[in-house]
C-alpha positions in Angstrom: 27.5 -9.9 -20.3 26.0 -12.7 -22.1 24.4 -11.9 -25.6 21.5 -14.3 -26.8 20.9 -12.1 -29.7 21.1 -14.5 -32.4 21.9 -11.8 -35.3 23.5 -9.0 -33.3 27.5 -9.0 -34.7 29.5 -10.6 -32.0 32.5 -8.5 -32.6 32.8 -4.8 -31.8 32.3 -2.2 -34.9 35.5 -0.1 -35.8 34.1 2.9 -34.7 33.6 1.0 -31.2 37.2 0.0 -31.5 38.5 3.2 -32.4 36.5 4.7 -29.7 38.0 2.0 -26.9 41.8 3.4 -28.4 40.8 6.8 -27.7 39.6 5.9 -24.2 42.6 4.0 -23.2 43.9 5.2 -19.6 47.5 4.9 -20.0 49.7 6.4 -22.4 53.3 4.5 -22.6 55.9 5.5 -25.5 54.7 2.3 -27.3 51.2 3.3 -27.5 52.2 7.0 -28.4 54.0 5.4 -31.4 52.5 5.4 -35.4 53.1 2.0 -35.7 50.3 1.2 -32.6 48.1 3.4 -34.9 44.9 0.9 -36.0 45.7 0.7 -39.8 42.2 2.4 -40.7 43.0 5.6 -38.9 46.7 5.9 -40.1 46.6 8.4 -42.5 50.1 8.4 -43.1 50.1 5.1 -43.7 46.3 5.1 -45.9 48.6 7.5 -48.2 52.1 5.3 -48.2 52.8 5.1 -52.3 52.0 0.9 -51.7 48.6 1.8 -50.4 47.5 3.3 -54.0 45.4 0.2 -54.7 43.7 0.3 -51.6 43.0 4.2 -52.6 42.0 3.3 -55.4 39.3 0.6 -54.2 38.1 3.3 -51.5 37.6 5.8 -54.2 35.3 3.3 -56.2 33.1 2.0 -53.4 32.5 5.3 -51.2 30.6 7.0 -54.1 29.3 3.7 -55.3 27.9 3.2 -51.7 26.7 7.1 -51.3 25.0 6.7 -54.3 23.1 3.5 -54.2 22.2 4.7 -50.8 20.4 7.6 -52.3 18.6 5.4 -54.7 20.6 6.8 -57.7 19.7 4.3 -60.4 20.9 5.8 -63.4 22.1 9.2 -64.6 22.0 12.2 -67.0 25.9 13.5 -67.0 26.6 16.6 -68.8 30.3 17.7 -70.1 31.4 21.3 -71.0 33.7 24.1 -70.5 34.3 25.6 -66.7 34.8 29.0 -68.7 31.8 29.8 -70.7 29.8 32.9 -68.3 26.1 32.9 -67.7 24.2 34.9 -70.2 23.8 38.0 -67.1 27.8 37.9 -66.9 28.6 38.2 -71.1 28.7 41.7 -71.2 30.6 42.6 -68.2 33.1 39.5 -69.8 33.7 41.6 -72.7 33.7 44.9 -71.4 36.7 44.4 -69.0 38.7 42.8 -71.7 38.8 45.8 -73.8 41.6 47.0 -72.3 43.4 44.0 -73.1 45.0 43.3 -76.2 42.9 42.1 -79.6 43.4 38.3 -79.1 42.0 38.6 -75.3 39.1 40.6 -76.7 38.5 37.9 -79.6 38.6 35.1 -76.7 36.0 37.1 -74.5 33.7 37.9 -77.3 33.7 33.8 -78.2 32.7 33.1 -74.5 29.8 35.4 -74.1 28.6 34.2 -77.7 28.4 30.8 -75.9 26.8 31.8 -73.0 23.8 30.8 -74.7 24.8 27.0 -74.2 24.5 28.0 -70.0 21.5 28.5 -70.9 20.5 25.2 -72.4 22.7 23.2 -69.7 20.1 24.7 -67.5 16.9 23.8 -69.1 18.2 20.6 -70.5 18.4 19.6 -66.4 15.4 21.5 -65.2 13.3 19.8 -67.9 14.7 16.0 -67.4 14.8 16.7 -63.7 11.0 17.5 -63.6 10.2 14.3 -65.3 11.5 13.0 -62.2 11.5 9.2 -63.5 11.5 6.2 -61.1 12.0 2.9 -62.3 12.5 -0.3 -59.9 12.4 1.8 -56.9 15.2 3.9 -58.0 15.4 7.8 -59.7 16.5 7.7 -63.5 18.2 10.4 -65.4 19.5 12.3 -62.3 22.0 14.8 -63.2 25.6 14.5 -62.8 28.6 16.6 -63.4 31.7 17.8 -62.9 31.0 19.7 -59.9 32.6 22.9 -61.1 31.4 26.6 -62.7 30.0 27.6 -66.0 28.4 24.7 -67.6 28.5 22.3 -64.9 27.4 25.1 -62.8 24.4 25.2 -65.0 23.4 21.5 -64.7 23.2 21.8 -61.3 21.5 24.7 -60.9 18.9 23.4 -63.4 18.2 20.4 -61.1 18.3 22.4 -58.3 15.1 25.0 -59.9 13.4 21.8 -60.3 13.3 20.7 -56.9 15.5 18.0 -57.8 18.5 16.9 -56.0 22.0 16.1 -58.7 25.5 15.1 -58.4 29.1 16.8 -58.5 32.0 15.0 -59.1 34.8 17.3 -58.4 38.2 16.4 -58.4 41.5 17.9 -56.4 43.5 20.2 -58.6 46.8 22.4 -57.7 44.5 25.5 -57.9 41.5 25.8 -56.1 38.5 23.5 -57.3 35.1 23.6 -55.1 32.0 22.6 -55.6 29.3 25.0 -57.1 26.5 25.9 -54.8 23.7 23.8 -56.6 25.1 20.5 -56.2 23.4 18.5 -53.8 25.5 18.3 -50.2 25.1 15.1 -49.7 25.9 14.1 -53.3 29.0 16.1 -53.4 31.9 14.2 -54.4 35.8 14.5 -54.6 37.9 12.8 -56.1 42.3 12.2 -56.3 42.4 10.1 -59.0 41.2 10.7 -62.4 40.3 7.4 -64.1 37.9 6.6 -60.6 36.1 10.1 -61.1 35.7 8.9 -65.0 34.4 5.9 -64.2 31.6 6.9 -61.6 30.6 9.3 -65.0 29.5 6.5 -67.1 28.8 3.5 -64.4 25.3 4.8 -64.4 24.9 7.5 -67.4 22.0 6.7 -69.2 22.8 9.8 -71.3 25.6 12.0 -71.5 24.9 16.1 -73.2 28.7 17.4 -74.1 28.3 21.0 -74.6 31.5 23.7 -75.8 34.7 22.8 -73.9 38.3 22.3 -73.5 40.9 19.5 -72.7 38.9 17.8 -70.2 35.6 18.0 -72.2 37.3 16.7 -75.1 39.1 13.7 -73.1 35.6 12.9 -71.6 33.7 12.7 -74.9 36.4 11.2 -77.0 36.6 8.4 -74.0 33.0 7.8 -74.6 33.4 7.7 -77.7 35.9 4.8 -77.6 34.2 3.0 -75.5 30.8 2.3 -77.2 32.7 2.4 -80.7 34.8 -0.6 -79.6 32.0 -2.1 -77.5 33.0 -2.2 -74.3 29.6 -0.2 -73.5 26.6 -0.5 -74.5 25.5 2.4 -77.0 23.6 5.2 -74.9 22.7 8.7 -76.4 25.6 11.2 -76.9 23.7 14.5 -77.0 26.7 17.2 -78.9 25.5 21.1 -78.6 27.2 23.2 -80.8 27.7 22.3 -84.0 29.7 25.8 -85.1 32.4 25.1 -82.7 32.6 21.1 -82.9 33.1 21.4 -86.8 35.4 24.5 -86.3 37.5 22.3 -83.6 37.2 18.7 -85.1 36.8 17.9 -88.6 35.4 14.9 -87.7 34.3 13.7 -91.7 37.6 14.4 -92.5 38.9 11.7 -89.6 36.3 9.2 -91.6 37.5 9.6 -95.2 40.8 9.3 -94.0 40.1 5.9 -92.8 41.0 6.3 -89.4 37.1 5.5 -87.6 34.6 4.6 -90.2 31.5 6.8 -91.1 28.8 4.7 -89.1 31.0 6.4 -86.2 29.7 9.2 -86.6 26.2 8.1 -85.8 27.0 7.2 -82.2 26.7 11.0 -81.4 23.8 13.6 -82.2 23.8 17.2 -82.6 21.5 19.4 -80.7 21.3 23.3 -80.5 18.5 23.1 -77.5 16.9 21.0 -74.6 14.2 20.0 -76.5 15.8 18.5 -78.9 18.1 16.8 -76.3 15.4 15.2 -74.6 13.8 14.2 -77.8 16.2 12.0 -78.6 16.8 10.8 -75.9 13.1 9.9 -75.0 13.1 8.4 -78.9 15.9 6.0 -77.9 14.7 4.5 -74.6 10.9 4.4 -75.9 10.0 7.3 -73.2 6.0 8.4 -73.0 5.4 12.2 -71.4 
């Protein structure tokens, strides 16, 4: 049929292609074979070790695109532990470790004294997620994280309270990793590789609240850290709850005076024990009227 559509695409969609290779009558050895496989539906091929950079380009735009689709201009990402319970779950944390031996009773007991940090994951969200901020068309300060439990669990659970849709950006791990229940569907994210997942953290974080944590806390901050310090990003506020355990796990005025990071350094994060004074700050710094 003729087409005098001067902007309709005048070749066929993949999906239209890969429909017409489904449809095709006749099945021969040759077209029963992998290699007669379209390239884009290979999946043995898509995960071929050669292929990693074309994984790793797929695994930059597919968020980017899912999130510029949902008018995601810029972010509020919070870090922290996947271990600390909710405030209801403390007790019962404690109580089964008693029959365990004294250290596992000295590790529960410093959990459920953290559980209070839930707690201000949740209203750190709720509160920035009620502002509900648009600027050039697009929502500001929309909460991101990890995806997981505990903390993260407590970001997105915040947003969710407010009405407010947020981001997880979960990543595959040997042992079982899924999404919390509060993260958005449509703005549920996995990722394979590591450095992407980072990346899609701070391409649109506008703020970033790192609460109690382990390895993959630390890495996230410390990364953050590096960046802005050596100026490969722009500064942005670096809200860091807990001061007890921080200065208990990193004496970070000892790394100054010995010479390692200088002691303007440690100006590029600021401590906060609650919501309020997270989003004070962080209103201060971008000029921000209620």
């Amino acid at each position: 049929m003729t087409d005098k559509n001067l902007s309709d695409h005048k070749f066929y969609h993949a999906d239209q292609e890969s429909r017409f290779a489904d449809e095709a009558p006749e099945r021969t050895p040759q077209t029963e074979h992998p290699a007669y496989k379209l390239a884009f539906r290979d999946t043995e091929f898509l995960l071929r070790d050669e292929l990693r950079p074309v994984r790793f380009q797929l695994e930059l735009l597919k968020p980017e695109m899912l999130l510029d689709e949902a008018r995601v201009g810029s972010t509020m990402v919070m870090y922290g532990s996947a271990r600390i319970p909710a405030p209801e779950e403390a007790d019962a944390l404690v109580e089964a470790a008693k029959e365990r031996d004294e250290y596992e009773q000295k590790v529960a007991e410093n959990l459920a004294a953290k559980a209070k940090y839930y707690d201000e994951a949740y209203k750190l969200a709720k509160l920035i997620s009620e502002k509900a901020i648009i600027e050039d068309g697009k929502r500001q300060f929309v909460v991101c994280s990890g995806g997981g439990p505990s903390i993260m669990e407590a970001a997105n659970r915040g947003a969710s309270d407010a009405g407010s849709e947020s981001i997880g950006l979960n990543i595959i791990l040997p042992h079982e990793q899924a999404p919390n229940a509060y993260v958005t569907p449509y703005l549920s994210l996995n990722f394979h590789y590591f450095a992407l997942r980072k990346m899609h953290f701070l391409l649109r974080a506008r703020a970033v609240a790192v609460f109690p944590g382990g390895f993959g806390t630390f890495d996230e901050f410390f990364e953050l850290l590096t960046l802005i310090q050596t100026g490969k990003m722009k500064p942005i506020p670096i809200l860091l709850f807990g001061k007890d355990f921080w200065t208990r796990v990193v004496n970070f005025e000892a790394i100054a005076e010995e010479g390692t990071i200088s002691k303007k350094d440690l100006d590029l994060f600021h401590w906060c024990e609650t919501a309020d004074e997270a989003w004070e700050h962080i209103a201060a710094f971008y000029d921000l009227v209620d």
